[in-house]
ZADREN-998040 format. One line per field, with one value per residue: residue number from 1; residue in three letters; x, y, z of N, C-alpha, C in turn. Coordinates in pm, whole numbers. Each point is the difference from the previous one (the first is absolute). Layout:
REM ZADREN-998040
i	[NUM/...]
aa	[ALA/...]
n_X	[X/...]
n_Y	[Y/...]
n_Z	[Z/...]
ca_X	[X/...]
ca_Y	[Y/...]
ca_Z	[Z/...]
c_X	[X/...]
c_Y	[Y/...]
c_Z	[Z/...]
This chain:
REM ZADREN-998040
i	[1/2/3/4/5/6/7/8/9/10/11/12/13/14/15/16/17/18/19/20/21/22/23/24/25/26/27/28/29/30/31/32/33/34/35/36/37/38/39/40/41/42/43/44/45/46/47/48/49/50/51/52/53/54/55/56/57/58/59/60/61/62/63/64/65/66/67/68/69/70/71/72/73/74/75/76/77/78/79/80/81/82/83/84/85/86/87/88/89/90/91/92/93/94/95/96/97/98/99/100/101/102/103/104/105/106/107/108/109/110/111/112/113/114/115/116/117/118/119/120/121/122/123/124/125/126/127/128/129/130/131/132/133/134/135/136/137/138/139/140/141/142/143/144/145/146/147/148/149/150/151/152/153/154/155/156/157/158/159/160/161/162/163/164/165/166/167/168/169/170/171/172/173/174/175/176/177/178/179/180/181/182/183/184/185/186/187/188/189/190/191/192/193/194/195/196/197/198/199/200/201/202/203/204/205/206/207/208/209/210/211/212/213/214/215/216/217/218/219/220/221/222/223/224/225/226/227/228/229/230/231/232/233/234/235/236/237/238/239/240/241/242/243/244/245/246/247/248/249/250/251/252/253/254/255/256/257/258/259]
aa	[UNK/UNK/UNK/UNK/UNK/UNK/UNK/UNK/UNK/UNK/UNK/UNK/UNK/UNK/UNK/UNK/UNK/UNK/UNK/UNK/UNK/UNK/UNK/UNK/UNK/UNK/UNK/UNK/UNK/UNK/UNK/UNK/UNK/UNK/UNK/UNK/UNK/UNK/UNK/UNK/UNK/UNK/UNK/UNK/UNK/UNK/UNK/UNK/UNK/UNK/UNK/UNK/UNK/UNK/UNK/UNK/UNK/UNK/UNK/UNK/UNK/UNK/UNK/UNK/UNK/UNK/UNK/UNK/UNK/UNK/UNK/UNK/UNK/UNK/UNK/UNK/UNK/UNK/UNK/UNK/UNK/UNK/UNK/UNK/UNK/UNK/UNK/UNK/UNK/UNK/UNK/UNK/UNK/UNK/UNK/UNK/UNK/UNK/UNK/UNK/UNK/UNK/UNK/UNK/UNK/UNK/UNK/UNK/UNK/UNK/UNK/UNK/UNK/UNK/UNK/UNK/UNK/UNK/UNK/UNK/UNK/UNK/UNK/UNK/UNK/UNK/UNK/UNK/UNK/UNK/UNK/UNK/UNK/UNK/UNK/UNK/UNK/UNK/UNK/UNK/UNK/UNK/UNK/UNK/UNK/UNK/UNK/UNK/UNK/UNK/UNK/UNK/UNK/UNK/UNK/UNK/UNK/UNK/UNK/UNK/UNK/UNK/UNK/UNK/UNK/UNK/UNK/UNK/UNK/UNK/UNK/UNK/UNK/UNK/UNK/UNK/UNK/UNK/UNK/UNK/UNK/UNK/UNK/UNK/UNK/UNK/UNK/UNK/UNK/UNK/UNK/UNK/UNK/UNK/UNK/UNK/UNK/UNK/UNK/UNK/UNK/UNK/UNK/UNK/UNK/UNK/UNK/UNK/UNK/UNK/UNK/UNK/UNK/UNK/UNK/UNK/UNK/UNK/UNK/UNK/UNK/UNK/UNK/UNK/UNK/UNK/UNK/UNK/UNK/UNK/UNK/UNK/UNK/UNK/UNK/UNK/UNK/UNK/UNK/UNK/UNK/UNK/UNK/UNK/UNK/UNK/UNK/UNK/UNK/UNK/UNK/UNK/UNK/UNK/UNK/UNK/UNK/UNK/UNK]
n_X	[-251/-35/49/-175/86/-133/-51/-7/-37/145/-31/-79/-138/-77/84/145/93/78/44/70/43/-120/-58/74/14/-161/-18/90/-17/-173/9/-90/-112/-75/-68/145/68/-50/111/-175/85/-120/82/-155/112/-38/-16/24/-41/70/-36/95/-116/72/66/56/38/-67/-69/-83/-44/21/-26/-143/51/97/-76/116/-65/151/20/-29/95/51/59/-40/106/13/70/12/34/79/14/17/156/-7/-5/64/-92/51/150/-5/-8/90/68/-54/-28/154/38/-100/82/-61/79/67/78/27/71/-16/67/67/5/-103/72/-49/20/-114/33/-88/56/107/-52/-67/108/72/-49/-53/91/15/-127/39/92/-32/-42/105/1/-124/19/123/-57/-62/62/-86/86/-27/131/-22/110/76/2/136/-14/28/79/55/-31/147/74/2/7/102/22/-166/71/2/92/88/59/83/33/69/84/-79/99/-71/72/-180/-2/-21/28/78/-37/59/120/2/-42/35/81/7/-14/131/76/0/101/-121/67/53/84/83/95/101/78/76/118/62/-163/-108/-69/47/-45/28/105/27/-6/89/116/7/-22/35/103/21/99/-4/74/128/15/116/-27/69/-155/1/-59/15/110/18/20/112/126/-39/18/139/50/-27/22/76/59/-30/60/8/-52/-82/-14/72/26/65/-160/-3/-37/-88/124]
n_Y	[1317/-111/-72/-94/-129/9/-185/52/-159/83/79/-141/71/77/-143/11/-135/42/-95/-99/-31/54/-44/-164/12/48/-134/-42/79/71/-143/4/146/-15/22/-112/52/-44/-60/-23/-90/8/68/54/96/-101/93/-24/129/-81/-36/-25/-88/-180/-84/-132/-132/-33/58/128/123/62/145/-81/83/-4/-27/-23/-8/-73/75/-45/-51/79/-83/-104/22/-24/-59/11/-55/-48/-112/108/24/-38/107/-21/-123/6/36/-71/-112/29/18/-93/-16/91/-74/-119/-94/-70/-20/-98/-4/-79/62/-120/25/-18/130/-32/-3/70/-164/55/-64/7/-38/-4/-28/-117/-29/-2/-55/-149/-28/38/-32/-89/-69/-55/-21/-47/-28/-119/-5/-17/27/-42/-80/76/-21/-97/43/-42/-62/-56/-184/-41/35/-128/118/-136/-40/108/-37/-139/69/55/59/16/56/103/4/-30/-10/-20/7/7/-66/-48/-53/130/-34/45/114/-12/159/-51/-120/81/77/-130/-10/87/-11/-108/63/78/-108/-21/-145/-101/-87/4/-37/-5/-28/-43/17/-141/5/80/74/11/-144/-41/-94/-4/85/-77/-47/76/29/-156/6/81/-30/92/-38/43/119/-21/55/97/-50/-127/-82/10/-155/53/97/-78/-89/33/22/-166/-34/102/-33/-134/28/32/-137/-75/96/-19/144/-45/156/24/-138/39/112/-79/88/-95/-90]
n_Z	[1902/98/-94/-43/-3/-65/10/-106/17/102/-79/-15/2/79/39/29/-35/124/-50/57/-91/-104/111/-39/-113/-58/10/-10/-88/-78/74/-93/5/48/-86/6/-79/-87/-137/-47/-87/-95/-59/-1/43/60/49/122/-38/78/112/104/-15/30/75/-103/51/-97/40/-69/9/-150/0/-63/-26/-107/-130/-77/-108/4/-79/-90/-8/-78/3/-42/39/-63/96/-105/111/-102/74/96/22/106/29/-128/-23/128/-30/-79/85/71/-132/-10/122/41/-117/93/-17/-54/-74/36/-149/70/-80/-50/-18/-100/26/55/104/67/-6/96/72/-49/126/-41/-105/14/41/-80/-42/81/21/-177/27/94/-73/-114/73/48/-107/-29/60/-37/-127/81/-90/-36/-108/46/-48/-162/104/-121/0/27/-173/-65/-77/-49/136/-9/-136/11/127/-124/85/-11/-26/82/20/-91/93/-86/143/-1/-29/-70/-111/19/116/15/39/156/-1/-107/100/112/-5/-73/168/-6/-102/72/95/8/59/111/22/39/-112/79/-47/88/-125/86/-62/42/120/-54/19/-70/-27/-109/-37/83/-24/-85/139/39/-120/-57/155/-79/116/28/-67/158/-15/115/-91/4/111/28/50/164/14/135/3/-98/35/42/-99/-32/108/35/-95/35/78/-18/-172/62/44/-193/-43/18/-22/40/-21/-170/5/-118/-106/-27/-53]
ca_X	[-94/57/-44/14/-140/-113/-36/-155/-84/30/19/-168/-32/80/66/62/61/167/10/197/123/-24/-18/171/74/-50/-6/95/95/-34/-58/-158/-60/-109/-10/89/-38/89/-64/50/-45/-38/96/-112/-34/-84/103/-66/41/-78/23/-59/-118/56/142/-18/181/64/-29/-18/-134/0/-114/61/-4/-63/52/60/28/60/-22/108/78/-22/97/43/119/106/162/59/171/121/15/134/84/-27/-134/-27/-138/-60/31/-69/-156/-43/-26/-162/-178/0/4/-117/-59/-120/29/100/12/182/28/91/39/125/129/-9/60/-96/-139/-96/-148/-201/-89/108/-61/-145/26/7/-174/-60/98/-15/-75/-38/81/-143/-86/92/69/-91/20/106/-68/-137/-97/-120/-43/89/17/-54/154/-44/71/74/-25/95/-29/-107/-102/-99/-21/-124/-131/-65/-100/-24/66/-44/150/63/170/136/132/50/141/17/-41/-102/-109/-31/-26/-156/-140/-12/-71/-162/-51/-65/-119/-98/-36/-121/-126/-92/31/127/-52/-39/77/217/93/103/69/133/83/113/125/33/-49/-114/96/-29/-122/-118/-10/-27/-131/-108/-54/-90/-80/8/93/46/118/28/112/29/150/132/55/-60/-15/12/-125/-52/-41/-76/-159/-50/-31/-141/-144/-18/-29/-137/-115/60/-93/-124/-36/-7/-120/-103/-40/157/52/157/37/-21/-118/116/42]
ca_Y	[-96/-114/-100/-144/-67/-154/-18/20/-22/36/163/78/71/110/-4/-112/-8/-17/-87/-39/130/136/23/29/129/54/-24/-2/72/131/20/81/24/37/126/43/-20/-103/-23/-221/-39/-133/-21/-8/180/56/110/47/58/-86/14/-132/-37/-53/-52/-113/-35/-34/54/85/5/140/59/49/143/19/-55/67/-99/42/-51/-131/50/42/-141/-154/-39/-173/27/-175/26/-98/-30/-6/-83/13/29/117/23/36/171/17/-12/127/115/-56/35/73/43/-23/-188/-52/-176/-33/-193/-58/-115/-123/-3/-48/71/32/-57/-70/-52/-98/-92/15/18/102/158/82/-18/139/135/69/78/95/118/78/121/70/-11/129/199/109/51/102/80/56/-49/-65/-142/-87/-113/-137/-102/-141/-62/3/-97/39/85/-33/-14/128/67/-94/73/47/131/105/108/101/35/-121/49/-81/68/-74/-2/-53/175/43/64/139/63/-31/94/-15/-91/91/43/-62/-74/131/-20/-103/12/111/-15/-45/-155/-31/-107/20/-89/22/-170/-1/-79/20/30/-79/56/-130/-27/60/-128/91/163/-19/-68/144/84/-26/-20/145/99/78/44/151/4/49/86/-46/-66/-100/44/-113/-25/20/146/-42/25/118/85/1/18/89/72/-49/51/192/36/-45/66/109/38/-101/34/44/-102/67/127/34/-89/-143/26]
ca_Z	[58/-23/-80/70/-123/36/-116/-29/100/147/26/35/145/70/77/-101/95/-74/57/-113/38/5/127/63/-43/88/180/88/-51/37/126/-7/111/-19/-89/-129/-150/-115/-46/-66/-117/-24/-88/-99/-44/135/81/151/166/105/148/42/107/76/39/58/3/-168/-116/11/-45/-80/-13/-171/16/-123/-106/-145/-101/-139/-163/-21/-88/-110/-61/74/-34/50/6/-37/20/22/152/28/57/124/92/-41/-54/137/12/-123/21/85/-77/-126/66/-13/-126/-70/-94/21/8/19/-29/7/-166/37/-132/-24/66/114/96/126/-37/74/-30/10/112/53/-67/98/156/8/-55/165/35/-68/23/132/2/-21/151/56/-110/17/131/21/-77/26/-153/40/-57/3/-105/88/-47/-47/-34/-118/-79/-85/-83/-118/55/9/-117/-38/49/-66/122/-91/48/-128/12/66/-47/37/37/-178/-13/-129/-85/-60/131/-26/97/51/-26/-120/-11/49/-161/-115/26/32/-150/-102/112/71/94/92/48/109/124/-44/36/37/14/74/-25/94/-20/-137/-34/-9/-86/-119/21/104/-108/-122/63/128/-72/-62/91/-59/36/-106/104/34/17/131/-23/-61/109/36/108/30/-25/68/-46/-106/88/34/-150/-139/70/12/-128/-70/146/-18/-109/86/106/-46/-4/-156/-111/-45/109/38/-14/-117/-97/-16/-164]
c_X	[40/-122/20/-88/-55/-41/-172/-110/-25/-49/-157/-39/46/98/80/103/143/53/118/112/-17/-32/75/68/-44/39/159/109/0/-77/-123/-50/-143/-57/84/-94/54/-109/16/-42/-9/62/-69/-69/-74/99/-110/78/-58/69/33/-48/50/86/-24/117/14/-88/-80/-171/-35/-141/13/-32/-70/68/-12/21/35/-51/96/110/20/18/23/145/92/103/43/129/85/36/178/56/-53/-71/-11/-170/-66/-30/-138/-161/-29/28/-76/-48/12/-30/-162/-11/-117/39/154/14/157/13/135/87/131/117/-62/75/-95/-133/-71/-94/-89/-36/167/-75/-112/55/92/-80/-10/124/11/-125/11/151/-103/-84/88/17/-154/-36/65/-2/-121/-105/-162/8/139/20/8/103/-66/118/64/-16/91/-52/-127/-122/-120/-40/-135/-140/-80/-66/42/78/-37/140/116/167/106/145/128/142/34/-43/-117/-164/10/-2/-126/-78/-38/-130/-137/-67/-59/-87/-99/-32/-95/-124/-34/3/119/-49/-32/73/114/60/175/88/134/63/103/120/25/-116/-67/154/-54/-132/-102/-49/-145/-185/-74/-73/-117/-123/-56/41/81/173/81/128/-1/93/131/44/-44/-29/-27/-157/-103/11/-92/-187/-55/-13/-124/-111/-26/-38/-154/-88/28/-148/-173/-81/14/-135/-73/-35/138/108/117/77/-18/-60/63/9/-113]
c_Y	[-142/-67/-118/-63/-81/16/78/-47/-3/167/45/14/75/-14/-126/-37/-82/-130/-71/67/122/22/51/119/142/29/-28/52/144/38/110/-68/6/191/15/25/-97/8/-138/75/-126/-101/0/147/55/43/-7/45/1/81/-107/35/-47/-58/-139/-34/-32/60/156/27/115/25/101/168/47/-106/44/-69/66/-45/-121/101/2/-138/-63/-29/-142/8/-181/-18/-113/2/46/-70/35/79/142/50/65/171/43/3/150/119/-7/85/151/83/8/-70/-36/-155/-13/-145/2/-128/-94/44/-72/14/25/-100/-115/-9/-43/-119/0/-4/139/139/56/44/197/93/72/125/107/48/34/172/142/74/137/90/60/57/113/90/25/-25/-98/-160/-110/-111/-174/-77/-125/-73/28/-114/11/39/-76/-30/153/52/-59/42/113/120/138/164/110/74/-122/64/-77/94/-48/113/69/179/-25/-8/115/35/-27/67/-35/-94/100/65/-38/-67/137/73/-77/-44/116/20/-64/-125/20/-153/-18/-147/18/-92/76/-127/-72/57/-80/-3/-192/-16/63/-73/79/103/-46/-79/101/52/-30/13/160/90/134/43/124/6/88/84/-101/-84/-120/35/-155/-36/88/131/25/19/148/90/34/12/184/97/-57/102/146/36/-13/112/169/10/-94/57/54/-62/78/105/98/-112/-98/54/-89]
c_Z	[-40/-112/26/-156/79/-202/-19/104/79/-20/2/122/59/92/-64/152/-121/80/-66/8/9/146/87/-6/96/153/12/-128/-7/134/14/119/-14/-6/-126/-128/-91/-117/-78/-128/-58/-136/-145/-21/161/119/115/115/138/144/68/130/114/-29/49/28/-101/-96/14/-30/-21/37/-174/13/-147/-125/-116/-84/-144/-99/-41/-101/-156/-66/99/-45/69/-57/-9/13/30/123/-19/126/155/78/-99/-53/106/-61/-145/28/81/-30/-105/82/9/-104/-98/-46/83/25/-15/-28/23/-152/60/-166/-33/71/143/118/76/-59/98/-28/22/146/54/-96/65/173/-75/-108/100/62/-26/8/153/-47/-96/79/48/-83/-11/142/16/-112/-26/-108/72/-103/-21/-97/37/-49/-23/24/-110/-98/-107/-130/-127/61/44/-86/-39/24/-87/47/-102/58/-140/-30/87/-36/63/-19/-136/-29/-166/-44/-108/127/21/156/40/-57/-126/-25/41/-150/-41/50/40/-153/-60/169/7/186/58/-36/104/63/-94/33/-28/-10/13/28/133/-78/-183/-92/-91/-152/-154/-28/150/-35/-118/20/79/-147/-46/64/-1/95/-116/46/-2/61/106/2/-57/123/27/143/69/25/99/-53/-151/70/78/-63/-21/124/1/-124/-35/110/-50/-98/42/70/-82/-34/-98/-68/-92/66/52/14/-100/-65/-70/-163/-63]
């Protein structure tokens, strides 16, 4: 079945209408008919399986059939990620949503290449979520992560944002394995975190001084295996292992009883 977003204050009443590109698309790409099926999501856990009613030249008019509302997810996770070299943050943002980030910060850091300027960062936020927009679509995730301007790193650290688990991807010997951090935060709660943060590094990985500021910012640093990996697969790593550990049972996160 086809998937369409409207924001939250478009999906009330029993009858919603599709209108923008999503229309377009509709109308002169899946060329729907009246009786089709589809479904919108509101990028806020709300799922509707709709009909459509009628047929305008630009735009559509669902009949709401039924609605499903997800639970929010176990962890709020953010993916703090050193802006890499060219359209590579595109491929990243759209395996976040797949993956379940909740938020998406692009870091200006030392070693990062392409610096925007304050009205070029907000002109691709926007960008990056309509690509957002599309992966939840095309994976069917009822919640949509939310892309920010890119800021540079001491300005994000400054924010101080309370995280109940914070981890930095990290080169350096004596980084523990992810689960290791689950461990010891299901040792002293009793539970999973409820909001994660994800720091990734660019190509050439944050400098020794960035390292030494995430930490203090109480990142804990985890190790990715014996391989350097490049910044974008890095991200996918830790999003997939952080979501794997996430999605283990809460009362026995890992299978067995914790040490």
């Amino acid at each position: 079945m086809s998937r369409f977003y409207l924001p939250p204050a478009e999906c009330n009443g029993p009858s919603i209408t599709l209108a923008g590109p999503e229309a377009h698309h509709a109308l002169h790409v899946l060329r729907m008919r009246v009786g089709d099926h589809a479904t919108i999501l509101d990028g806020v856990g709300v799922e509707l399986a709709c009909e459509v009613a009628s047929l305008g030249r630009d735009d559509l008019s669902l009949r709401v059939l039924a609605k499903q509302a997800s639970p929010p997810p176990p962890a709020q996770l953010t993916l703090l990620q050193a802006l890499p070299k060219g359209k590579l943050i595109e491929s990243i943002v759209q395996k976040a949503t797949e993956l379940g980030a909740a938020r998406i910060v692009p870091l200006l850091t030392e070693r990062v290449v392409s610096r925007p300027d304050q009205r070029d960062a907000a002109r691709r936020a926007e960008k990056l979520q309509a690509i957002a927009i599309e992966s939840m679509k095309q994976c069917g995730t009822p919640w949509l992560p939310r892309v920010e301007p890119a800021v540079p790193l001491a300005e994000c650290i400054a924010r101080q944002e309370p995280f109940e688990m914070s981890a930095v991807a990290s080169l350096q010997p004596g980084s523990l394995h992810p689960r290791e951090n689950f461990h010891a935060f299901f040792r002293k709660h009793r539970r999973l975190p409820r909001s994660i943060a994800l720091w990734i590094g660019p190509e050439g990985d944050f400098t020794p001084a960035e390292i030494a500021d995430i930490q203090r910012a109480g990142a804990l640093p985890i190790t990715l295996g014996p391989l350097v990996l490049r910044s974008e697969t890095a991200a996918v790593y830790c999003l997939s292992v952080f979501r794997y550990e996430l999605q283990a049972s809460p009362s026995s996160p890992f299978g067995i009883a914790p040490p």
